[in-house]
LUMZAKOL-463273 format. One record per atom (N, C-alpha, C, O): residue number from 1; residue in three letters; atom name; x, y, z. Coordinates in steps of 0.02 Angstrom, whole numbers. Each point is the difference from the previous one (the first is absolute). Layout:
N
<pt logu="NUM" kedren="ALA" dofi="CA" x="X" y="Y" z="Z"/>
...
This chain:
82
<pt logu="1" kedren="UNK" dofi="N" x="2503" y="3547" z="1579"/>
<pt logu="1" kedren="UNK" dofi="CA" x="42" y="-57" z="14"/>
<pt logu="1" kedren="UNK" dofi="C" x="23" y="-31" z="-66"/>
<pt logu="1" kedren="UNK" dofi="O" x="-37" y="-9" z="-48"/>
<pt logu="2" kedren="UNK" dofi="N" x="104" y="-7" z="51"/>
<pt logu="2" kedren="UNK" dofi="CA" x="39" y="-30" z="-76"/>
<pt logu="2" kedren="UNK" dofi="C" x="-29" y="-61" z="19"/>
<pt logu="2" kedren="UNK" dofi="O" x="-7" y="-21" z="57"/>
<pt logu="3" kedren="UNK" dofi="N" x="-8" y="-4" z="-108"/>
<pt logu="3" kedren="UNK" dofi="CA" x="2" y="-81" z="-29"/>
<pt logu="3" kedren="UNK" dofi="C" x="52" y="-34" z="-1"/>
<pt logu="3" kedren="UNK" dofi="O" x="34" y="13" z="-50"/>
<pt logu="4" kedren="UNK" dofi="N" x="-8" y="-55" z="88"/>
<pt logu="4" kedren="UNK" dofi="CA" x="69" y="-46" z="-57"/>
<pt logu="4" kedren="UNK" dofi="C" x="-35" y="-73" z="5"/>
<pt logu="4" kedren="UNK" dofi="O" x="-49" y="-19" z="32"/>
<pt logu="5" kedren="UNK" dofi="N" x="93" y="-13" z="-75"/>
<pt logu="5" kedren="UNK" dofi="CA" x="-5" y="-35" z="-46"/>
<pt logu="5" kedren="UNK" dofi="C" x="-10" y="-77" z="77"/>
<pt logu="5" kedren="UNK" dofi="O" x="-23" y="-55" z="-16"/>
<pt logu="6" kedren="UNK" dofi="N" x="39" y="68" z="74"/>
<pt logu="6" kedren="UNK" dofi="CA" x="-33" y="-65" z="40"/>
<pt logu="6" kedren="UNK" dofi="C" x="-64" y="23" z="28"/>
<pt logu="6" kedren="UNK" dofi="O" x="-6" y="-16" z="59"/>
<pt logu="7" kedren="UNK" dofi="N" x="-32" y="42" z="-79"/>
<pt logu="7" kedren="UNK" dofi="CA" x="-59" y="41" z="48"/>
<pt logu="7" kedren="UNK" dofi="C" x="-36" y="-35" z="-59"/>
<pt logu="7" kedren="UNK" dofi="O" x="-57" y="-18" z="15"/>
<pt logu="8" kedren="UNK" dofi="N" x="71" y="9" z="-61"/>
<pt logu="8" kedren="UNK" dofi="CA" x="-47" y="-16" z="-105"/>
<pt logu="8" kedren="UNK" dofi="C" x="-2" y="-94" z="35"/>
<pt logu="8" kedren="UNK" dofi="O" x="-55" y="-28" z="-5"/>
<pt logu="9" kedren="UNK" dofi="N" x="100" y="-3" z="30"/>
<pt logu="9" kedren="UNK" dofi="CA" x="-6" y="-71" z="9"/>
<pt logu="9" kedren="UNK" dofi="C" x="-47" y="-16" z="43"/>
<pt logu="9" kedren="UNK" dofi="O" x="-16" y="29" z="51"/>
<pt logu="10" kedren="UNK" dofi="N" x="-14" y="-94" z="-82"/>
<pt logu="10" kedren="UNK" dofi="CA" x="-56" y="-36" z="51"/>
<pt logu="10" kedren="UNK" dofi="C" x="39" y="-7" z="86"/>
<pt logu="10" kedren="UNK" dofi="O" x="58" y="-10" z="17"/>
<pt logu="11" kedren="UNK" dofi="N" x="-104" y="18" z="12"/>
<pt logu="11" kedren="UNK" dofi="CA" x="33" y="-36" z="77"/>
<pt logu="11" kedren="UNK" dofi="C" x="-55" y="-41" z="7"/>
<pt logu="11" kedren="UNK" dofi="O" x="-60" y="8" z="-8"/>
<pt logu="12" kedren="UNK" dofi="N" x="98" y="-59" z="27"/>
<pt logu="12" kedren="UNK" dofi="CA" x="-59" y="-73" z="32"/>
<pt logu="12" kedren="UNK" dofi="C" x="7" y="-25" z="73"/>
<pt logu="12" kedren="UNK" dofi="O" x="-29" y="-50" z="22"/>
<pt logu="13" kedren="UNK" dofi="N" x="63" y="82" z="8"/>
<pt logu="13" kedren="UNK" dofi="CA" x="-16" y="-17" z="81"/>
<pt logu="13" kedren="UNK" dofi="C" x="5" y="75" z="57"/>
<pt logu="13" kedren="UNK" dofi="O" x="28" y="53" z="-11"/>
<pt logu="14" kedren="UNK" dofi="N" x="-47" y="-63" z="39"/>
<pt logu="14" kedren="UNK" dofi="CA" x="-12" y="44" z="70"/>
<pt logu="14" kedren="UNK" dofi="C" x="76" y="77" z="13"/>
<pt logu="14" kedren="UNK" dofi="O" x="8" y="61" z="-4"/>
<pt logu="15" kedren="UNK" dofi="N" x="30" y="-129" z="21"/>
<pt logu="15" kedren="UNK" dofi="CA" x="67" y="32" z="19"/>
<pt logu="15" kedren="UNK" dofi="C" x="15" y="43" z="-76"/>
<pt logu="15" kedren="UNK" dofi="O" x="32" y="52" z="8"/>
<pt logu="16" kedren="UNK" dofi="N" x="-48" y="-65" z="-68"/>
<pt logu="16" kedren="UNK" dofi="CA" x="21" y="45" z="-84"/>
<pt logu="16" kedren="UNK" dofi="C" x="-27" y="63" z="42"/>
<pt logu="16" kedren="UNK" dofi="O" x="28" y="51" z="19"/>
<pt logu="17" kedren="UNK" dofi="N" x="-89" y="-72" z="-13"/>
<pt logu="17" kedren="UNK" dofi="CA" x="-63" y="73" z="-28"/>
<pt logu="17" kedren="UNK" dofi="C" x="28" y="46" z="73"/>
<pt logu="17" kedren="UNK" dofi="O" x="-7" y="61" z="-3"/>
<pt logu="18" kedren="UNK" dofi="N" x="36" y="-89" z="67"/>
<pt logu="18" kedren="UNK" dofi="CA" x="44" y="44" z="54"/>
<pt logu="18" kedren="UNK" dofi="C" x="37" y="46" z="-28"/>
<pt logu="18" kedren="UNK" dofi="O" x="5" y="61" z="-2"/>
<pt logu="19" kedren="UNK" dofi="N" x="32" y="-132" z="-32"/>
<pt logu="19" kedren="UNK" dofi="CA" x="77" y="26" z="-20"/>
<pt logu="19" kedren="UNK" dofi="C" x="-3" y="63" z="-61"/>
<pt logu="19" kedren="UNK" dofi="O" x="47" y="37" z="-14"/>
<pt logu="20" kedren="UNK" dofi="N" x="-115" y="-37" z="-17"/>
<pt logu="20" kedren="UNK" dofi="CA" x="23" y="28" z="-68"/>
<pt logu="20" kedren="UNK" dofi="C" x="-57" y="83" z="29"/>
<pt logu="20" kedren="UNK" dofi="O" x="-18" y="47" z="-35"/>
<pt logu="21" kedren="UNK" dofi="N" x="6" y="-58" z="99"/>
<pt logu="21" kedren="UNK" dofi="CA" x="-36" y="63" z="16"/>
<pt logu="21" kedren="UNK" dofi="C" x="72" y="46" z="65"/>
<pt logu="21" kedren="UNK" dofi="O" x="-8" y="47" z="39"/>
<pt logu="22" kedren="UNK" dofi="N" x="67" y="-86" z="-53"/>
<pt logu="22" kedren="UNK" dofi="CA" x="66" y="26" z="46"/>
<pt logu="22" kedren="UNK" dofi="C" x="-16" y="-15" z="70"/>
<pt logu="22" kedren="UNK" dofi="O" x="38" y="33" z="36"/>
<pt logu="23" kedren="UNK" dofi="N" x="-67" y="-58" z="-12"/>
<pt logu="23" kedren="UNK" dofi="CA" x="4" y="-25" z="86"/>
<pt logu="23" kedren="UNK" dofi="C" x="16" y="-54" z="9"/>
<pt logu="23" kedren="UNK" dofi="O" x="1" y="-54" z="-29"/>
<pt logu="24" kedren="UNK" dofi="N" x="21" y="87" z="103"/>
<pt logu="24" kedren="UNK" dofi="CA" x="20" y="-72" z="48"/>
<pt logu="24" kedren="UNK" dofi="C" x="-67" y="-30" z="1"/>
<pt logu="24" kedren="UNK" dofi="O" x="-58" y="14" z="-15"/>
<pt logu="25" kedren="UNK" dofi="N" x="107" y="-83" z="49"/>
<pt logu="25" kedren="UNK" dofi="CA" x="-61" y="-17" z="45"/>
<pt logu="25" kedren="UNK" dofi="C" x="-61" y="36" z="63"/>
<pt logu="25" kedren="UNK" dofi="O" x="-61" y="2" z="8"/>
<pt logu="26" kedren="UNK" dofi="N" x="128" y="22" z="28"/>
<pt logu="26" kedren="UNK" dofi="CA" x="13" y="29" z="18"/>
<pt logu="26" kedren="UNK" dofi="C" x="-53" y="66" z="18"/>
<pt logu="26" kedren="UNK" dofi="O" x="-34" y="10" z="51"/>
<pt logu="27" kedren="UNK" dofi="N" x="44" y="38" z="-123"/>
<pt logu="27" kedren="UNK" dofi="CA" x="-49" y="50" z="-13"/>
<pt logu="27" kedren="UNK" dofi="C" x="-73" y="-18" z="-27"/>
<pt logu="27" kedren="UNK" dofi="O" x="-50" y="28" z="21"/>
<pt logu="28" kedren="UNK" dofi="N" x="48" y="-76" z="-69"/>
<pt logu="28" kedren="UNK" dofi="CA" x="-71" y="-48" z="-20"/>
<pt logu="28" kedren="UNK" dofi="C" x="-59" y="-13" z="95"/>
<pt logu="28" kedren="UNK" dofi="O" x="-59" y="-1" z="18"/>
<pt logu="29" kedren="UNK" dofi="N" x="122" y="-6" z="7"/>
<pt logu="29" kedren="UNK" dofi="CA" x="-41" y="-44" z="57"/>
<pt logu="29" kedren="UNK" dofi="C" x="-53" y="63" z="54"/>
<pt logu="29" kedren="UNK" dofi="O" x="-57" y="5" z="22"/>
<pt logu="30" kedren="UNK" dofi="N" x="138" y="43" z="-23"/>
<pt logu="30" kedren="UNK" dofi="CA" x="-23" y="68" z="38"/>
<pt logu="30" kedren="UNK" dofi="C" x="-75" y="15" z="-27"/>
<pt logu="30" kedren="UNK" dofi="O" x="-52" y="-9" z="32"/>
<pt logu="31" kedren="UNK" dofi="N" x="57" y="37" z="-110"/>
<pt logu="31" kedren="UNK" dofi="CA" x="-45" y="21" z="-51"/>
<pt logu="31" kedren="UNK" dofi="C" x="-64" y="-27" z="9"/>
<pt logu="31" kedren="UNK" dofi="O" x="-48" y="32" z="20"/>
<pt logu="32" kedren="UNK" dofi="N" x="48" y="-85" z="-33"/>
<pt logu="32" kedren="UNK" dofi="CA" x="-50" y="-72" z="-10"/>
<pt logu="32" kedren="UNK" dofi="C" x="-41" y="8" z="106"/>
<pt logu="32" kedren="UNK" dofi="O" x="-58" y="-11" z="17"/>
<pt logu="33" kedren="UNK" dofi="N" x="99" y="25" z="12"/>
<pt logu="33" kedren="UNK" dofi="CA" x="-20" y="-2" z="74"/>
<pt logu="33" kedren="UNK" dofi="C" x="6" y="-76" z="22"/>
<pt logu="33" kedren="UNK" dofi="O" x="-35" y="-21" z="45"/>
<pt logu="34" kedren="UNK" dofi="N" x="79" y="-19" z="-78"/>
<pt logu="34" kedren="UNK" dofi="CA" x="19" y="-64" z="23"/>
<pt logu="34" kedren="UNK" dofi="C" x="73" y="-15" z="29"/>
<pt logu="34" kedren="UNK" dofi="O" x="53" y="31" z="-7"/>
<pt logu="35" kedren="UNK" dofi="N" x="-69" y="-89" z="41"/>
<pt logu="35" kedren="UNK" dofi="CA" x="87" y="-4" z="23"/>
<pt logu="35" kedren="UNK" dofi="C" x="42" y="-37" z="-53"/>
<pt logu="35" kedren="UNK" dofi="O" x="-22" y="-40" z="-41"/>
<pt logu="36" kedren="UNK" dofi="N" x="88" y="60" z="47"/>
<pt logu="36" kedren="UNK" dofi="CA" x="67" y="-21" z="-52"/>
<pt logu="36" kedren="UNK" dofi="C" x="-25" y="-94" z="-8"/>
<pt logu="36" kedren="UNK" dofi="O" x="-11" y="-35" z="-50"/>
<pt logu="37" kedren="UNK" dofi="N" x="9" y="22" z="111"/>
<pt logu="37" kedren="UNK" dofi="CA" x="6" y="-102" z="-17"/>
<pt logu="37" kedren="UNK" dofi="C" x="-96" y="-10" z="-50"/>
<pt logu="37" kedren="UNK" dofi="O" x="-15" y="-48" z="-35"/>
<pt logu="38" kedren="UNK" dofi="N" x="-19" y="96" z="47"/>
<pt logu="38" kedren="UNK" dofi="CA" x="-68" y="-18" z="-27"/>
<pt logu="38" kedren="UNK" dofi="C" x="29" y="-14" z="-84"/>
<pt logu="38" kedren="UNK" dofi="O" x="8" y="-50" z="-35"/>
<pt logu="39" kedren="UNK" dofi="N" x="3" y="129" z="26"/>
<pt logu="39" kedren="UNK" dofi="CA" x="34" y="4" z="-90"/>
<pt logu="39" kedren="UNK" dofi="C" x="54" y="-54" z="-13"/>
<pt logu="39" kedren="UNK" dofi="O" x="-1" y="-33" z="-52"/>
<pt logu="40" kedren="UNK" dofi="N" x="36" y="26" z="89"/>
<pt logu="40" kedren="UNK" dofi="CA" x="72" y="-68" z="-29"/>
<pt logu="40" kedren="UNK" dofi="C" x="-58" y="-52" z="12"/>
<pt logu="40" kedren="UNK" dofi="O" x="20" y="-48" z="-33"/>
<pt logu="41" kedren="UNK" dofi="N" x="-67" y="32" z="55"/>
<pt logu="41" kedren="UNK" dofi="CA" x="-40" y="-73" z="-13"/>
<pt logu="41" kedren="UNK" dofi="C" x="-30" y="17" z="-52"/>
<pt logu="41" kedren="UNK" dofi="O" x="28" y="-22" z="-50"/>
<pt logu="42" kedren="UNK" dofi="N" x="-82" y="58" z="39"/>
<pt logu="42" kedren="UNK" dofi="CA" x="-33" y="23" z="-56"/>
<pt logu="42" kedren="UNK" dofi="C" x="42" y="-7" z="-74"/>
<pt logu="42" kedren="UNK" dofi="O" x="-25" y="-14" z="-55"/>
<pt logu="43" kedren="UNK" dofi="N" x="108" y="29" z="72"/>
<pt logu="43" kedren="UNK" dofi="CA" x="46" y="-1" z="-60"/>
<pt logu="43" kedren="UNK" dofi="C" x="30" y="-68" z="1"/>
<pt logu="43" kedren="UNK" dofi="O" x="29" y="-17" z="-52"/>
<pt logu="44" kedren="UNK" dofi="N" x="-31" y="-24" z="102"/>
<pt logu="44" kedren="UNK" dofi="CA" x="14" y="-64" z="-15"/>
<pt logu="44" kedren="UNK" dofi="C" x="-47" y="-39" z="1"/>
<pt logu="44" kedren="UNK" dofi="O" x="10" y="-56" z="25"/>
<pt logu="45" kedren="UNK" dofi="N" x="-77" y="73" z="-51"/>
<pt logu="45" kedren="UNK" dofi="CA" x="-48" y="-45" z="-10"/>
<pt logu="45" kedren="UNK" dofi="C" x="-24" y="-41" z="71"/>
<pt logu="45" kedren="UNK" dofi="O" x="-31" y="-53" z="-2"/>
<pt logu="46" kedren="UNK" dofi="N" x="42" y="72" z="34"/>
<pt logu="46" kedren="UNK" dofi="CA" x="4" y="-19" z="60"/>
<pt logu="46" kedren="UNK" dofi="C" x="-110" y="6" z="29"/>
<pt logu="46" kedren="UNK" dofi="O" x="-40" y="-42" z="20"/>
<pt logu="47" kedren="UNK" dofi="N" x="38" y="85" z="-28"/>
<pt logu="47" kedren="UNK" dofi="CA" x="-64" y="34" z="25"/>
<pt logu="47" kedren="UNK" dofi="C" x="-19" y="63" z="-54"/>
<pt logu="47" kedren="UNK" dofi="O" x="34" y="26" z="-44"/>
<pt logu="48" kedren="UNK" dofi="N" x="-102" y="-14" z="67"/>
<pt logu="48" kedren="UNK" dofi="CA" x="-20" y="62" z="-48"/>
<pt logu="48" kedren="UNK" dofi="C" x="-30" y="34" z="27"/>
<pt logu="48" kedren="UNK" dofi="O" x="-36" y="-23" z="45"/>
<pt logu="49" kedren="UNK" dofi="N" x="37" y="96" z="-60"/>
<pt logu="49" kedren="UNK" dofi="CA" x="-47" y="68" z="33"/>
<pt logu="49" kedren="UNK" dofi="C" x="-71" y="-37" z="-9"/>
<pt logu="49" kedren="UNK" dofi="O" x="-18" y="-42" z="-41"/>
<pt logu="50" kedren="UNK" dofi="N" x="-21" y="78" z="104"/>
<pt logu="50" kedren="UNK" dofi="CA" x="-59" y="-15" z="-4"/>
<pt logu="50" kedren="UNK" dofi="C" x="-27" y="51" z="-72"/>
<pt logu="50" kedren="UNK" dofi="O" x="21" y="51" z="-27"/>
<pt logu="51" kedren="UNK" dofi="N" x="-68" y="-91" z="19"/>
<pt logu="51" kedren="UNK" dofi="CA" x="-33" y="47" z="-71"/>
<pt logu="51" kedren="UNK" dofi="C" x="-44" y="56" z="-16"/>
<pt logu="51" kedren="UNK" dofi="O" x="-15" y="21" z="-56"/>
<pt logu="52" kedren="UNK" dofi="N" x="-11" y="9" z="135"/>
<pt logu="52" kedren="UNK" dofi="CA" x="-6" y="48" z="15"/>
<pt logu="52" kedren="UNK" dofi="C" x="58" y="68" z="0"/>
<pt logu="52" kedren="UNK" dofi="O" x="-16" y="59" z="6"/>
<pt logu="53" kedren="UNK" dofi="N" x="76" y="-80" z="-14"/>
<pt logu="53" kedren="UNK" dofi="CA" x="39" y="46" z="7"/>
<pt logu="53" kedren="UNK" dofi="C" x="40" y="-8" z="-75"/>
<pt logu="53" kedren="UNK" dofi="O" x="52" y="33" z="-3"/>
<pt logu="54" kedren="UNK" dofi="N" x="-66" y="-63" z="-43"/>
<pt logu="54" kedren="UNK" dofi="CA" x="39" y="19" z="-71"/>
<pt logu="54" kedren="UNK" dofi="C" x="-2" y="67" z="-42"/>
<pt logu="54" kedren="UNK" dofi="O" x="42" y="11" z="-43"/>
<pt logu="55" kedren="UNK" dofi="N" x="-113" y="50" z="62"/>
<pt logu="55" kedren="UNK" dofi="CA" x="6" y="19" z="-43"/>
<pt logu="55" kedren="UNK" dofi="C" x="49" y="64" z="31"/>
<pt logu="55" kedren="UNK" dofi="O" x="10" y="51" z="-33"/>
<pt logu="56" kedren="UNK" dofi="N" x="24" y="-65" z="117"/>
<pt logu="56" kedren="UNK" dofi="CA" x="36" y="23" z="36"/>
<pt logu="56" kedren="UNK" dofi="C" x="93" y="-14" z="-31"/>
<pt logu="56" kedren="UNK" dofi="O" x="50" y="33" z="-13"/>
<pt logu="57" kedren="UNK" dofi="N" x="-63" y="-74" z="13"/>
<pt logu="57" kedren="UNK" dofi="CA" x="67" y="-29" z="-12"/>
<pt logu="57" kedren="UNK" dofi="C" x="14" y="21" z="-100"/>
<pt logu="57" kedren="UNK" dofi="O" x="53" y="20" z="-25"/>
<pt logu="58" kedren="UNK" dofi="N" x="-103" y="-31" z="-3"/>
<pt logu="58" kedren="UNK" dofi="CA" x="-6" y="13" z="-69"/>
<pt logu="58" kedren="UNK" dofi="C" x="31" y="94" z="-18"/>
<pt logu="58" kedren="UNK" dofi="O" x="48" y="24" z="-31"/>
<pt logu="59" kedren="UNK" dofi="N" x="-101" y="1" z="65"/>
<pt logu="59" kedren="UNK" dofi="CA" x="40" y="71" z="-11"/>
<pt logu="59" kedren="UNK" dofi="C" x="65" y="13" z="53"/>
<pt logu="59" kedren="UNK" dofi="O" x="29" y="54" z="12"/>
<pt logu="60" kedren="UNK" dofi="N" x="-17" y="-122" z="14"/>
<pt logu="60" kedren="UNK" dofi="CA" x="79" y="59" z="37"/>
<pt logu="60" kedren="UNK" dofi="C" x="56" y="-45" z="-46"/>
<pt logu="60" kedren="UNK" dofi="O" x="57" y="23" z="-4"/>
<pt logu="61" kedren="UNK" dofi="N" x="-66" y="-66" z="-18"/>
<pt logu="61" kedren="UNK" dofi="CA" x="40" y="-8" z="-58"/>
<pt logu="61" kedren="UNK" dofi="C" x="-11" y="9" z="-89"/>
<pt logu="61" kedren="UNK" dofi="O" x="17" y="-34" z="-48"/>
<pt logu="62" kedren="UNK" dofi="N" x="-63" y="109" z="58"/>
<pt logu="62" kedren="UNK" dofi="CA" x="-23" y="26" z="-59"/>
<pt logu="62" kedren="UNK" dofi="C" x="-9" y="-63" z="-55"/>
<pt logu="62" kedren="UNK" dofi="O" x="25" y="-3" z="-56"/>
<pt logu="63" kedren="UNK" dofi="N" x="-58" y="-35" z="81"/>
<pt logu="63" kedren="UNK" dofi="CA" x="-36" y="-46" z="-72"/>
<pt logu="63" kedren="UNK" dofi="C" x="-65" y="-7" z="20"/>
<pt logu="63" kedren="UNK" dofi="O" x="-16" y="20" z="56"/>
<pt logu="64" kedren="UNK" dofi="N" x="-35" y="-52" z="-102"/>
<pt logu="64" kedren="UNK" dofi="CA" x="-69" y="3" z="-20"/>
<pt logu="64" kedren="UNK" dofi="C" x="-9" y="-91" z="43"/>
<pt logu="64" kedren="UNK" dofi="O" x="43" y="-42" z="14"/>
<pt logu="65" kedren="UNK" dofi="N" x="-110" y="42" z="-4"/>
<pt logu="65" kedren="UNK" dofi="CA" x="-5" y="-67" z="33"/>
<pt logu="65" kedren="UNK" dofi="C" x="8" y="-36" z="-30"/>
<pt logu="65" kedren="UNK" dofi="O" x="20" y="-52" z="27"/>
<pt logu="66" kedren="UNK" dofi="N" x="-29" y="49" z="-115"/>
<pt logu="66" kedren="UNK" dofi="CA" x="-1" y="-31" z="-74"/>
<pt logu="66" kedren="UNK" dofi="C" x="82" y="-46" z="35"/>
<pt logu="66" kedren="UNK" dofi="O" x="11" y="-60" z="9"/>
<pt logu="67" kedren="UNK" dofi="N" x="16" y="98" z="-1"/>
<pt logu="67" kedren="UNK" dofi="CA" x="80" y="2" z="6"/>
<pt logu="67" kedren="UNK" dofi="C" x="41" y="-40" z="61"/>
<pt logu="67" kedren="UNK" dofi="O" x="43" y="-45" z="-4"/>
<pt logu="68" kedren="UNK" dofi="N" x="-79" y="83" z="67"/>
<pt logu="68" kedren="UNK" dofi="CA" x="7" y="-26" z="67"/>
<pt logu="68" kedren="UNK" dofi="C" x="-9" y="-82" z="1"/>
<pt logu="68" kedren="UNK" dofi="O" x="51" y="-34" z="-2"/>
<pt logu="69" kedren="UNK" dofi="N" x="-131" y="-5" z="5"/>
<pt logu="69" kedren="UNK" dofi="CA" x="-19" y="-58" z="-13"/>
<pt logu="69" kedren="UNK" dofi="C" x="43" y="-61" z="-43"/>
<pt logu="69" kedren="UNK" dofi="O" x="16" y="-56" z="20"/>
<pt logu="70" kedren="UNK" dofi="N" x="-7" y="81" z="-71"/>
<pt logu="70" kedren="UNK" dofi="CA" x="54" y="-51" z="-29"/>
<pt logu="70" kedren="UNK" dofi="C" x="56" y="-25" z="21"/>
<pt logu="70" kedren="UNK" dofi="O" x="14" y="-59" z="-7"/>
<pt logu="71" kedren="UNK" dofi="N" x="41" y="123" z="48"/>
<pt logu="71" kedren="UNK" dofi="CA" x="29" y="5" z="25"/>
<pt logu="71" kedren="UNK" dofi="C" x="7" y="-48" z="57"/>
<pt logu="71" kedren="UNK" dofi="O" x="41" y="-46" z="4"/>
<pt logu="72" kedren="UNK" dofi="N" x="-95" y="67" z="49"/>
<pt logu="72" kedren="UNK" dofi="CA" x="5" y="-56" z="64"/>
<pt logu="72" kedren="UNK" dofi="C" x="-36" y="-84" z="-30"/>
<pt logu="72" kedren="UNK" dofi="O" x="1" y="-51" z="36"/>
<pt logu="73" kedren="UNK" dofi="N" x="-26" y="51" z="-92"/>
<pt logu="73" kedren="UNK" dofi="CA" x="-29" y="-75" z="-14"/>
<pt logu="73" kedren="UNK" dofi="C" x="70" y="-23" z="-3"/>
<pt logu="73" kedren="UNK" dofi="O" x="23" y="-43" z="38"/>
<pt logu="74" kedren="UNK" dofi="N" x="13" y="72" z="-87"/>
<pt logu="74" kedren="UNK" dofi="CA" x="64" y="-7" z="-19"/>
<pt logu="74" kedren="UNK" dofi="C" x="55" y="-34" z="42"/>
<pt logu="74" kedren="UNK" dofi="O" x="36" y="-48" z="-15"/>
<pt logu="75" kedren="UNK" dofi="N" x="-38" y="82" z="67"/>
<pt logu="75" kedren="UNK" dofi="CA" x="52" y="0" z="41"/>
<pt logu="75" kedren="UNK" dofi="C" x="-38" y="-53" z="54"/>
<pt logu="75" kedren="UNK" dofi="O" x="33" y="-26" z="44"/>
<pt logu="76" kedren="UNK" dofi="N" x="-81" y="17" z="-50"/>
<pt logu="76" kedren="UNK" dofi="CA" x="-19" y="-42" z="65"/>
<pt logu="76" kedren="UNK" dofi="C" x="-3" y="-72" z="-57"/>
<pt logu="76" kedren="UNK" dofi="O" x="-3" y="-48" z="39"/>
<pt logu="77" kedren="UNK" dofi="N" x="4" y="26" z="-101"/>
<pt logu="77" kedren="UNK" dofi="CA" x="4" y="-44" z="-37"/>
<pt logu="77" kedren="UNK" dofi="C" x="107" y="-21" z="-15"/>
<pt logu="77" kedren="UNK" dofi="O" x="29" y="-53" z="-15"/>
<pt logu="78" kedren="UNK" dofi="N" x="-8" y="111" z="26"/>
<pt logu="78" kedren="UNK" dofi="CA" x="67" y="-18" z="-14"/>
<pt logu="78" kedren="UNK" dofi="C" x="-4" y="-28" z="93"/>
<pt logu="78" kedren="UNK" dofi="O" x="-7" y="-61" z="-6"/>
<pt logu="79" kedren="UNK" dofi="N" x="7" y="71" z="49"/>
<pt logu="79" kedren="UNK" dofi="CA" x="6" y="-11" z="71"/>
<pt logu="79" kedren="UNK" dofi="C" x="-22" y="-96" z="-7"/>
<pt logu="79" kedren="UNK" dofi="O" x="40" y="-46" z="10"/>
<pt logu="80" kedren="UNK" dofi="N" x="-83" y="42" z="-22"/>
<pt logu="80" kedren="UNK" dofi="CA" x="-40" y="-50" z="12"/>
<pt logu="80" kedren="UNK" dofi="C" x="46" y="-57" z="-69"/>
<pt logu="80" kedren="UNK" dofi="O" x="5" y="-61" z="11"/>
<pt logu="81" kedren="UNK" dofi="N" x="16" y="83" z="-59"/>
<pt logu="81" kedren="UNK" dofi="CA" x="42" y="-71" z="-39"/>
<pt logu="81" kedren="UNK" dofi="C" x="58" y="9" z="8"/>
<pt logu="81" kedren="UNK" dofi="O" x="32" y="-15" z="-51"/>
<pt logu="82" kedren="UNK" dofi="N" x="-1" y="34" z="92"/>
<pt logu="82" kedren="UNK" dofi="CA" x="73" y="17" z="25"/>
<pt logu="82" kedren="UNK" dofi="C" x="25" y="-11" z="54"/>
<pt logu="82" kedren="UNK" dofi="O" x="59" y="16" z="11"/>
């Protein structure tokens, strides 16, 4: 797999680390074994995967939990002052 040059940038919320693994929602949700409205809450800070299922969700958007975690603090902290 080529490298380019947006795959090298930090992602800091949920919907990046989707977006920068090429899925829909859509397909994340299929993948993940969740429904489409679970992931659009999860991406609008709305709610969060139970934590039994991250290290599920972690490899279907090929990142490390290091990676995953920040991500949803992230996004559930942008949700909450906005």
């Amino acid at each position: 797999m080529e490298l380019r040059e947006k795959d090298l940038e930090p992602v800091w919320d949920l919907r990046g680390l989707r977006e920068r693994a090429n899925m829909t929602q859509s397909e994340a949700a299929a993948r993940m074994g969740y429904s489409i409205p679970a992931v659009n809450q999860w991406e609008k800070g709305l709610t969060s995967p139970a934590i039994d299922k991250l290290p599920k969700i972690a490899a279907v958007l090929d990142v490390t939990m290091d990676e995953l975690v920040p991500a949803l603090i992230r996004t559930r902290r942008r949700a909450s002052s906005g």
